[in-house]
N, C-alpha and C positions, 0 to 999 in steps of 0.2 A: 598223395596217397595216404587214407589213415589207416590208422592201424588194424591189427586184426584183433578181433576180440574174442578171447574165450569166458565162459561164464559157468559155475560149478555152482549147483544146489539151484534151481530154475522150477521152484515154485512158485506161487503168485507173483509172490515179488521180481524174485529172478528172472521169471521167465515178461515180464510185462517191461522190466532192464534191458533185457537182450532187443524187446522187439521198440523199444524207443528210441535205440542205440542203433538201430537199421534202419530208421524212418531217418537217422541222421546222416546216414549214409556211411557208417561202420560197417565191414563187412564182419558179421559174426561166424567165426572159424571154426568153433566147438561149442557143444554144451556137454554139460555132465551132470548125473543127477542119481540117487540112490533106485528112482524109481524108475521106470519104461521111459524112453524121451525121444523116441523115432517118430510120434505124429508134431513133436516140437522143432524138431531138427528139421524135417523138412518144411517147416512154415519158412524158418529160419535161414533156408537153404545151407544148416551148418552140420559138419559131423559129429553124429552121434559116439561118443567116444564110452569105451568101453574100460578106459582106465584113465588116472590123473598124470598118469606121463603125456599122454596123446593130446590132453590140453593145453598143458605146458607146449610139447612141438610144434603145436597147429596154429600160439597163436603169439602176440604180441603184448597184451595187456589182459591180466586174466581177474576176472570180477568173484569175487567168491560171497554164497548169497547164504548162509547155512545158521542151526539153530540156535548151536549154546558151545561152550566151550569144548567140550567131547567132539563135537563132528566137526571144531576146526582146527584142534590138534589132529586128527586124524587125516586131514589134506596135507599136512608140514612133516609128521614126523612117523615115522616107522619104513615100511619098504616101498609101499607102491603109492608114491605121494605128490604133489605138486614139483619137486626139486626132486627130479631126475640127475642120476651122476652126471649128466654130458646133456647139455641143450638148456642150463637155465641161467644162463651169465643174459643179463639186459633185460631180461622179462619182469616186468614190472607184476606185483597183485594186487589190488585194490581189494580191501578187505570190509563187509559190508554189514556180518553182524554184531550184534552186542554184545562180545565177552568181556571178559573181566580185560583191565589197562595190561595185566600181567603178562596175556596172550599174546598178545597185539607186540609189547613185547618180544619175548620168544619166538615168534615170527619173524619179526625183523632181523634178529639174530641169524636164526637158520637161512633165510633169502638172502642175506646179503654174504653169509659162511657161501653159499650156492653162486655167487656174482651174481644174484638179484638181486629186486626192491621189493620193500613193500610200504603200502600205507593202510591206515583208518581209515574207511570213511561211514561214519555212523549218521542213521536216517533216522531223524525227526518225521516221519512220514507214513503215509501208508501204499495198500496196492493201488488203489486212483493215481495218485501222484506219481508213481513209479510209472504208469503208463504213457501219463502226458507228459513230462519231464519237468515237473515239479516238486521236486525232494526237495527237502532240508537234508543239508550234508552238513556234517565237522569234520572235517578230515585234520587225520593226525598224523606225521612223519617227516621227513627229511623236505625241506621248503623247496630244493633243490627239483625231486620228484614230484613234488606237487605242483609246479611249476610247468615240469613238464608233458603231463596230464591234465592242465588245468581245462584246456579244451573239452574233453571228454564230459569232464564234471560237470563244466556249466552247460553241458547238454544235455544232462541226468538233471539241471535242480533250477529253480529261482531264486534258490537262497543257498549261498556256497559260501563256507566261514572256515580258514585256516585255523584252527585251534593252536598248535603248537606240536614240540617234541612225540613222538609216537604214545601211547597212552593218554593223552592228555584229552585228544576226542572222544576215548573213553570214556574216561573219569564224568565230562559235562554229560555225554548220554545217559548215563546210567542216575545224574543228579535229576534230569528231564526228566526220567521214566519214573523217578523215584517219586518228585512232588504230583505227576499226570495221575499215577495210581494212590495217592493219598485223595487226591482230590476225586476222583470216579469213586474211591470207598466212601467220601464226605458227604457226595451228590446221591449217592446212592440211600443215604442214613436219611439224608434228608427227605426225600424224595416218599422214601418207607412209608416216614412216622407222616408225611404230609396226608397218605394214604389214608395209614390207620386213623387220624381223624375226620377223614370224611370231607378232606377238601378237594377243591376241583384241580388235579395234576397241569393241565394245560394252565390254568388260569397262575397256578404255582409257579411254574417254569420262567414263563411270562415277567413276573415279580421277581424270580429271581436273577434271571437280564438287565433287570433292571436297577439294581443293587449290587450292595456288596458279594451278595452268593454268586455273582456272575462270573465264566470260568470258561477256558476252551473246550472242556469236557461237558460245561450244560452243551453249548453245542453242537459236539460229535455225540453225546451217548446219551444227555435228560430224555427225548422222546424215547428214543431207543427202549432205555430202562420203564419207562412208561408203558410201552406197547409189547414187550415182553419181544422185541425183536432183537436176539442177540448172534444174529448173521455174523462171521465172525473177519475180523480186519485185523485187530491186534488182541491175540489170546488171554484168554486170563492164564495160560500155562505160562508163558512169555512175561506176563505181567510181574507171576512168581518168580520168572527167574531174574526177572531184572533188577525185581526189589532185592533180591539175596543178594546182587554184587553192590547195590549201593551200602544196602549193611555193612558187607565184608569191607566195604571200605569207610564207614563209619566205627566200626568195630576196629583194625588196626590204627585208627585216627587220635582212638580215644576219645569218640562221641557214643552217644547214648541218644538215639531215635525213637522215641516212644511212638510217634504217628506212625512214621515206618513200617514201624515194626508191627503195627497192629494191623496197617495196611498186605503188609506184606503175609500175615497170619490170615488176613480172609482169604489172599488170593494160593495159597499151600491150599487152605481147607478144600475148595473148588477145584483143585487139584484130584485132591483127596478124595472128595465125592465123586468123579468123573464128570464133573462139570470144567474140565480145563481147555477143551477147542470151544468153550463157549467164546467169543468177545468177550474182552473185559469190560463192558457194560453187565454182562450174567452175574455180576456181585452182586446186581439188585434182587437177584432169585435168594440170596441168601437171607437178605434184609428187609423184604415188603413181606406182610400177615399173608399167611396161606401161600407162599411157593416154597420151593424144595428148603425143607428141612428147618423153615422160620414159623 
């Protein structure tokens, strides 16, 4: 019998988790979500829970899929939260967005204060992959709980990497996210100035595969940024936040990021201008003659 799975924040991501995690033969026991989730719930066959106690009861293993560090303190800590006083001893969380290592952290503290677990698990990925069950995971926590989960995971990913002690899967996602948006701000410079001289973009791109400019961002985002298609998979808003925790952790390190930091200064700006549910491929609007604001 597996277990029952509840799942909290079932947005694209979330909710394409939930229903791969059913195709596996999971049965999914709850969702929870800030927004409406009764046309989900029922695809789901799961209850629509109208608070984070009722996930915790309803389920076994609870997946939490949410934005930035504010909405996932807000699952752990004050009154109406994942650790219910009575009903959270064995419940294991699976924890699934990028917050800072600190969180991640703090978390484990409180679930395990509650006789629970929790872990990391940070996605290298996007919504395709969440669908078909191909995520990059790092998971970070107790090897013991990872262990015992492990099933679950490698039917969430094709690439599943124990990282170490709770933060630690952190720590590498946030170093990932850091170099993926130096390099889309690189590709994107490039890209601009190939414009503004009047060369041919495709024939560009092409050259740059085939060289050193080659990159896994030429091939998620060069067309992309080319054709002004910036449908959006992973946010430039998400981009800003991510670069800010690699800083915050290059800053208490006692490093000095200049790339970073300037990657991180486009994707604020794009913020800034309401260009932030763009894809972060939309950096290119700031950087190529004649789009917003270049």
């Amino acid at each position: 019998m597996k277990p029952k799975i509840g799942v909290v924040g079932v947005g694209r991501m979330g909710a394409n988790m939930a229903r791969r995690l059913q195709d596996c033969g999971y049965p999914i026991a709850a969702i929870y979500d800030v927004r409406p989730v009764d046309e989900l719930a029922e695809e789901l066959s799961a209850l629509a829970c109208g608070s984070l106690h009722e996930v915790t009861a309803a389920s076994d293993i609870i997946l939490t899929v949410v934005t930035n560090d504010a909405a996932m303190r807000s699952l752990f800590v004050g009154e109406q939260t994942l650790l219910p006083p009575v009903g959270s001893a064995g419940k294991i969380f699976i924890n699934c967005a990028t917050v800072t290592p600190a969180l991640h952290l703090e978390v484990e503290r409180l679930a395990e204060a509650a006789g629970a677990h929790s872990l990391e698990a940070c996605m290298a990925s996007s919504i395709t992959q969440a669908r078909e069950g191909t995520l990059y995971l790092m998971i970070g926590g107790r090897k013991e709980i990872f262990d015992q989960v492990e099933p679950l995971l490698r039917d969430l990913s094709t690439n599943l990497r124990y990282v170490g002690p709770t933060g630690r899967a952190a720590q590498v996602k946030a170093l990932v996210n850091m170099v993926m948006n130096i390099n889309t701000a690189g590709l994107a410079e490039g890209l601009a100035l190939g414009d503004a001289l009047g060369l041919d973009l495709t024939m560009l791109r092409e050259v740059f595969s085939q060289t050193g400019a080659n990159s896994q961002v030429l091939k998620t985002d060069g067309e992309d940024m080319q054709n002004r298609d910036h449908a959006c998979y992973f946010s430039a808003e998400h981009a800003a936040k991510d670069s800010g925790i690699a800083l915050k952790l290059a800053q208490e390190n006692g490093l000095r990021l200049p790339l970073a930091a300037a990657a991180a200064a486009q994707y604020d700006r794009m913020v800034a201008e309401g260009l932030g549910d763009l894809d972060k491929s939309g950096i290119a609007e700031l950087t190529f003659r004649g789009r917003h604001g270049a």
